[in-house]
C-alpha positions in Angstrom: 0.0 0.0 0.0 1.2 3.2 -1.2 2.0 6.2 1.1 -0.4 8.6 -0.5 -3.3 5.9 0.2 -2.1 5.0 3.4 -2.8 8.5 4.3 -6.3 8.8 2.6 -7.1 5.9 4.6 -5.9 7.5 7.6 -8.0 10.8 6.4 -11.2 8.8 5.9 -10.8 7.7 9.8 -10.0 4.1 9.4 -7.4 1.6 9.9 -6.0 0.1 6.3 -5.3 -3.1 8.1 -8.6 -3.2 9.7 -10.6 -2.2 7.1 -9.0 -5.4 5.1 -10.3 -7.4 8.0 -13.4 -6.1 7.6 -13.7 -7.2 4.7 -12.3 -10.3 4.8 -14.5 -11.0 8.1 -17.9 -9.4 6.5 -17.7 -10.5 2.6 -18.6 -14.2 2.8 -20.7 -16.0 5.2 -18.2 -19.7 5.2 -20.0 -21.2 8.5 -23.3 -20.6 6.9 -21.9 -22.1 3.5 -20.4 -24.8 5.0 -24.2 -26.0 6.8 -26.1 -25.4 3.8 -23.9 -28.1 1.8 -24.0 -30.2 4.8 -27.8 -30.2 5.0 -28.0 -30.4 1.1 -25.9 -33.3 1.4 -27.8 -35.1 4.0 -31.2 -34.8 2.6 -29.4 -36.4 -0.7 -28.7 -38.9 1.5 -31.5 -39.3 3.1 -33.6 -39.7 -0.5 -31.3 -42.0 -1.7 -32.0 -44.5 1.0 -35.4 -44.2 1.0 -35.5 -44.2 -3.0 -33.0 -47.6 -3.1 -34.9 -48.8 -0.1 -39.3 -48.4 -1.5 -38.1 -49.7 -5.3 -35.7 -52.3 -4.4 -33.5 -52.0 -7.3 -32.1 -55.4 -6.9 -34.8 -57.2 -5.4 -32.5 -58.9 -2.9 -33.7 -56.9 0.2 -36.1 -58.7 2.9 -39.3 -56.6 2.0 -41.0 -55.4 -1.1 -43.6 -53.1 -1.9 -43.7 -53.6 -6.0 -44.9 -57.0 -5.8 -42.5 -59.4 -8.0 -39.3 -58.7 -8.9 -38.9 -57.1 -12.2 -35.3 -57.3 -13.3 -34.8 -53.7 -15.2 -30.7 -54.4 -15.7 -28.8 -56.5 -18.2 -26.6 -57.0 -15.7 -28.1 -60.6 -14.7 -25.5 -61.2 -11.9 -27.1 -58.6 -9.6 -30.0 -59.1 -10.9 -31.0 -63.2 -11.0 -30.6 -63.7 -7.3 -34.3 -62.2 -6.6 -35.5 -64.6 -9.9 -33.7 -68.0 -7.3 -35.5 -66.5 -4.4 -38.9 -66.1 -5.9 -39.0 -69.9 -6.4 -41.6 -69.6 -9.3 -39.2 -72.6 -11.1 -38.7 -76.1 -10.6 -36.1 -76.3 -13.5 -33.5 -74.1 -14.4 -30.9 -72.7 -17.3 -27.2 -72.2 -16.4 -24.7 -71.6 -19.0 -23.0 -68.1 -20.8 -24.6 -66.3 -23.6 -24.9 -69.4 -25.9 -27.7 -70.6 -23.5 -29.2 -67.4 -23.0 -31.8 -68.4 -25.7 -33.4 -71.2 -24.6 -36.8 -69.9 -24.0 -37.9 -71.6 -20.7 -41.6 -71.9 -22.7 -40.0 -74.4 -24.9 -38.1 -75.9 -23.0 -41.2 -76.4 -20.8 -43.0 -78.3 -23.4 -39.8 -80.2 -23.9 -38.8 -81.6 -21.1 -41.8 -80.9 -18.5 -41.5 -78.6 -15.6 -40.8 -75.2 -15.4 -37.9 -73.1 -16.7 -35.6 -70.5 -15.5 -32.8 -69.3 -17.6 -30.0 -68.6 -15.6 -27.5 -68.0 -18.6 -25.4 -65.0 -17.6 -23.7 -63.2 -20.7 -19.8 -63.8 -20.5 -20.3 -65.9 -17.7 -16.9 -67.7 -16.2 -17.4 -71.1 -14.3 -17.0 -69.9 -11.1 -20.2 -67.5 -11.5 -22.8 -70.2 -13.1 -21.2 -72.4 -10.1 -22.2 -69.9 -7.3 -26.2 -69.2 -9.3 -26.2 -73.3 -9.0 -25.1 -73.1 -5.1 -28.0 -70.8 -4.6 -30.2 -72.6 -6.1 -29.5 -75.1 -3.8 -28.8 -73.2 -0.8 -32.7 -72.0 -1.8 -34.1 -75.5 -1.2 -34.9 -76.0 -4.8 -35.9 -79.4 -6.0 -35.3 -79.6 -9.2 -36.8 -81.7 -11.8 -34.5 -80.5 -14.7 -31.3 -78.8 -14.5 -29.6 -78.1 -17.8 -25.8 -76.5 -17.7 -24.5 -74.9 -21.0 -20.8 -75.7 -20.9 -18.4 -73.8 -22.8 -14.6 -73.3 -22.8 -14.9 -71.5 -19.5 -15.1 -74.9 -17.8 -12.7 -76.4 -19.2 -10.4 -73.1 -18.6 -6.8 -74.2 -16.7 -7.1 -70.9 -15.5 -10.8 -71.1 -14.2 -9.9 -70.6 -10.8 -8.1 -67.0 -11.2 -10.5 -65.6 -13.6 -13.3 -66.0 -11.6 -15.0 -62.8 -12.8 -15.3 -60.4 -15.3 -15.1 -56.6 -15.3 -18.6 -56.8 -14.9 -17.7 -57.3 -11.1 -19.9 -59.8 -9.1 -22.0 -59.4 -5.7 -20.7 -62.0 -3.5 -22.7 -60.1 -0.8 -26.5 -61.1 -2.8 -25.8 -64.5 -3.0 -25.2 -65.2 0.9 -28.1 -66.3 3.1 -28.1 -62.4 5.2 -30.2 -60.1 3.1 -29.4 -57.2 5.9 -25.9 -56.6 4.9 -26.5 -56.1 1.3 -27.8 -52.3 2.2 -24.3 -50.8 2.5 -23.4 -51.9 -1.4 -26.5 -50.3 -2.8 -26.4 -46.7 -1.5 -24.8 -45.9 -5.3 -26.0 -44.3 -8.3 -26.5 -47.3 -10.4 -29.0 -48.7 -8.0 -30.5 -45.1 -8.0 -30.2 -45.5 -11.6 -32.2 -48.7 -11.9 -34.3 -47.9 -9.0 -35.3 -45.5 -11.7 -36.3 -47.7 -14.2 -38.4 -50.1 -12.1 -40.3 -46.9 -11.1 -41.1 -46.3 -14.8 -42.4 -49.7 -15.4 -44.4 -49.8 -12.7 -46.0 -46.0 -14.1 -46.4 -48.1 -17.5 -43.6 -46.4 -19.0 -41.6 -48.6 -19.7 -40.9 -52.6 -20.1 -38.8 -55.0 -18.2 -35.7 -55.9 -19.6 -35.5 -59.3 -19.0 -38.8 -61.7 -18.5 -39.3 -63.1 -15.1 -37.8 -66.1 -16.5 -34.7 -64.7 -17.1 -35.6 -64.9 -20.9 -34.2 -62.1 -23.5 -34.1 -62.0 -27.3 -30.6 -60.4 -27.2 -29.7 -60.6 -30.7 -31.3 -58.5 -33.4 -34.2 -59.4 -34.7 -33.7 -62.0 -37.7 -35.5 -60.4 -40.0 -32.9 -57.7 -39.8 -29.9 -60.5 -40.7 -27.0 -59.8 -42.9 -25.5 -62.2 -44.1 -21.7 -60.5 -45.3 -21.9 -58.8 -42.4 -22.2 -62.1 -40.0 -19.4 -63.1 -42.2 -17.2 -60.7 -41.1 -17.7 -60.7 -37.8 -17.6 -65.0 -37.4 -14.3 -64.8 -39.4 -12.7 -61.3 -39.0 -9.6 -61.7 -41.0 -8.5 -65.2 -40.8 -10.2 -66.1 -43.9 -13.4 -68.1 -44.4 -12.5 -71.5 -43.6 -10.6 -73.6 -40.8 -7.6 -76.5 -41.8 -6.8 -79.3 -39.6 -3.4 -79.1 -38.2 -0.9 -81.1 -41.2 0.1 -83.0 -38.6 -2.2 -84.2 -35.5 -1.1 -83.1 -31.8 -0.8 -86.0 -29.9 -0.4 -85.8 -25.7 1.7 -88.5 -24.2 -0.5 -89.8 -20.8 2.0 -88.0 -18.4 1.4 -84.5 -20.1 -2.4 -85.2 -20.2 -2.9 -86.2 -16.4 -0.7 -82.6 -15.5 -3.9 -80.9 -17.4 -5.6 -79.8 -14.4 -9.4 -78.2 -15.3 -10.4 -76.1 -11.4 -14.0 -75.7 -12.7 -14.4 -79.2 -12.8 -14.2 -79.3 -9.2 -16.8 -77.0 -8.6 -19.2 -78.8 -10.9 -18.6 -82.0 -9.4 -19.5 -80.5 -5.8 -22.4 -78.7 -7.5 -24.1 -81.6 -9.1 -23.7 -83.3 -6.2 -25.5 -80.7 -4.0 -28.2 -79.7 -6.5 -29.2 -83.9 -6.6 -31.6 -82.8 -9.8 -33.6 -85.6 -11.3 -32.7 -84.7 -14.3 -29.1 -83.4 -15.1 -28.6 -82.3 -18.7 -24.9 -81.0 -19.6 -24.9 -79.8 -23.2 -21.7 -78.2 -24.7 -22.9 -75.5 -26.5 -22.3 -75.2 -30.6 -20.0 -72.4 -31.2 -19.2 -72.1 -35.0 -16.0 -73.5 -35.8 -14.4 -69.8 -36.0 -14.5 -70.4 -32.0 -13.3 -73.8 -31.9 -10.4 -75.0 -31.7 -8.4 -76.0 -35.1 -8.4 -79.4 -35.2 -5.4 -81.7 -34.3 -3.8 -78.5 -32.8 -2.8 -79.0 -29.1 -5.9 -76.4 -27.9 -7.9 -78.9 -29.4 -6.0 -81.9 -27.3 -6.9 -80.3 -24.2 -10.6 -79.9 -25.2 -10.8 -83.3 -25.6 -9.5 -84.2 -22.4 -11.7 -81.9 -20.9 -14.8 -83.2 -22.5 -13.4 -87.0 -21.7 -13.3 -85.8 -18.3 -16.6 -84.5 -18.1 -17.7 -87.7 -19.5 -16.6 -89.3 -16.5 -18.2 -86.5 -14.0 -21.9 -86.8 -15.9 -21.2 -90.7 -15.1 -20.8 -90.6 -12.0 -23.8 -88.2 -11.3 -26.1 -90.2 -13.5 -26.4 -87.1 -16.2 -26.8 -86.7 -20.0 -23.4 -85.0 -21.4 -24.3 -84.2 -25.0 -21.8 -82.8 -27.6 -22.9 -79.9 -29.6 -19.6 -78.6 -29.9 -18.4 -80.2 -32.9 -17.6 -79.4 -36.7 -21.3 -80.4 -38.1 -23.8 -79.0 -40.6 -24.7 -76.7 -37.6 -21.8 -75.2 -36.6 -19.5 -75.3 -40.0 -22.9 -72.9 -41.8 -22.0 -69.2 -41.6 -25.6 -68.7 -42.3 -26.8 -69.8 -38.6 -24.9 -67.3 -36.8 -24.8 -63.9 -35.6 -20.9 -64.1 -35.2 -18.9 -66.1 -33.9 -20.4 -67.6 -30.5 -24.3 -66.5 -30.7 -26.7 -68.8 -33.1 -29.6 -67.1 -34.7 -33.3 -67.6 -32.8 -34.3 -70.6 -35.1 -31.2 -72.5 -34.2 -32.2 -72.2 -30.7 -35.7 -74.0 -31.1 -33.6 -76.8 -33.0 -31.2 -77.2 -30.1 -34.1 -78.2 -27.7 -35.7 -80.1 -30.1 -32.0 -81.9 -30.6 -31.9 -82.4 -27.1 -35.2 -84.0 -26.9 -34.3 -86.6 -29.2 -30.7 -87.3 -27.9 -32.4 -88.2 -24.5 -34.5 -90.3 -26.2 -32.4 -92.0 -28.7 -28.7 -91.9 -26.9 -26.2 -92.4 -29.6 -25.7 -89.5 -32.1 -27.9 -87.3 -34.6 -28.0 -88.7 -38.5 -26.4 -85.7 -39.6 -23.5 -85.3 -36.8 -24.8 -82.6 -35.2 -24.9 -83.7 -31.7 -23.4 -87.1 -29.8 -24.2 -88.3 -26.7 -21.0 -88.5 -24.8 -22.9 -90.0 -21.1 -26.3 -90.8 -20.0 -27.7 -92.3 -17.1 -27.2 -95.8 -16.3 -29.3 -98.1 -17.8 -30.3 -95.5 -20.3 
């Protein structure tokens, strides 16, 4: 501060450094700042609770006031633990995204009973293993339990990728529905809790029936052939060669294959004590096979052998979709490279039907029965 103002201030009767203070004391009100953000913050608070807590996002907590669950997320980890508890099933779907069309409808006039699909999309082993632990832990008795197998169970690695980045809710699928609060107080529950609100106002639909059911591809009529080409194949060309010369795995190098997921299988079939236990590995095209005589496909076929021996054991069907056939070698009945188109998926139960009828293997290659009950 300059001389000549110091003195003006001095003129005008006041203090300079004062005056500053003043100013500094009188120009913003921080205490009264500072509780309006705390009070806007709390009464956030407060309506998220009681939003997540009246809609149930989830429907995992002990109460309900919407009636059923209505699962308004495609994320069906969080959300097919309510579909277990509702017990509206007495049969049920586990597998990845190459099960997740099997309409439970069909498969009801199939087989008898009735369906929930359980199929979770990307699902690793260790996931469909803890839906099937539930189901048990529920009390379910099941007439039919079907499990879409796919490379994940026959991963060597099954038991350190346990989950994706999808992130799973250990805390829903333990028998204490009281401690699942804390893990909801989030925006995405907000978020959903949203969504259920504007179905029940008739706003909106359910993503995913009550039977964990979804047409997740596009509709067929919309299908494009070229480009289902180019997404089964990318660019490794249109066609798949056996290896020129056939990997063969000496006994010592196939009993160090070790397949985790097996394990939890094993303990889960035993558990679940079904009366009907269908294992079905799932047709992939070719594109997602592995080339054949290559050493990937060596260790597939232990794993299937081995699987075999489990559905022995347990008195199941193990039946072998995953195979080069008329099915899986046709660009024309996929999507890309994992997901069928819908009219393929009415043909797979019908398939299954007649492989529990007739054992042994289709006409046209399609399927073989690789186990079946005893006396079967």
């Amino acid at each position: 501060m300059t001389d000549e103002v110091r003195a003006l201030e001095v003129g005008r009767g006041r203090e300079p450094e004062r005056s500053c203070a003043r100013e500094l004391k009188t120009g913003f009100n921080w205490s009264g700042h500072a509780r309006i953000l705390l009070l806007t913050f709390a009464v956030s608070a407060v309506a998220l609770v009681l939003i997540v807590a009246a809609l149930n996002p989830y429907g995992n907590l002990p109460w309900s006031f919407t009636g059923s669950h209505v699962v308004m997320d495609d994320n069906q980890r969080f959300q097919y633990p309510a579909l277990v508890r509702e017990k509206d099933y007495d049969s049920v779907v586990v597998g990845t995204s190459t099960s997740r069309l099997l309409d439970p409808e069909l498969l009801d006039a199939q087989f008898g009973g009735r369906f929930l699909n359980l199929a979770l999309n990307d699902g690793r082993a260790w996931e469909q293993s803890q839906l099937m632990h539930l189901v048990q832990s529920e009390g379910a008795k099941l007439h039919t339990l079907i499990v879409g197998l796919d490379v994940v169970w026959c991963d060597q690695r099954a038991d350190e990728r346990r989950i994706t980045k999808r992130g799973f809710p250990d805390w829903m699928y333990d028998a204490n529905p009281w401690n699942d609060f804390p893990f909801m107080l989030n925006g995405k529950a907000v978020e959903i809790a949203g969504r259920k609100l504007a179905y029940h106002l008739g706003l909106t639909e359910a993503r995913i029936s009550s039977r964990g059911f979804e047409v997740f591809v596009p509709p067929d009529a919309s299908y494009d052939a070229e480009k289902a080409k180019r997404k089964i194949w990318g660019n490794r060309g249109h066609r798949r060669t056996a290896a020129s010369k056939p990997y063969v795995a000496s006994d010592e190098e196939r009993k160090g294959w070790d397949f985790p997921a097996l394990k939890w299988l094993d303990a889960d079939l035993g558990a679940l004590a079904a009366q009907r236990v269908i294992l079905v590995f799932m047709p992939v095209h070719i594109a997602a096979q592995p080339r054949l005589g290559s050493d990937v496909a060596a260790v597939e076929t232990e794993c299937k052998s081995r699987i075999a021996g489990l559905a022995r054991r347990h008195d199941a069907y193990l039946i072998d979709f995953r195979r080069h056939s008329q099915l899986t070698t046709r660009d024309e009945n996929y999507w890309d490279n994992l997901h069928y188109r819908l009219p393929i998926a009415g043909q797979i139960i019908d398939s299954l039907g007649e492989a529990l009828k007739t054992g042994g293997a289709a006409a046209d290659g399609t399927w073989h029965v690789l186990a079946q009950p005893a006396g079967k």
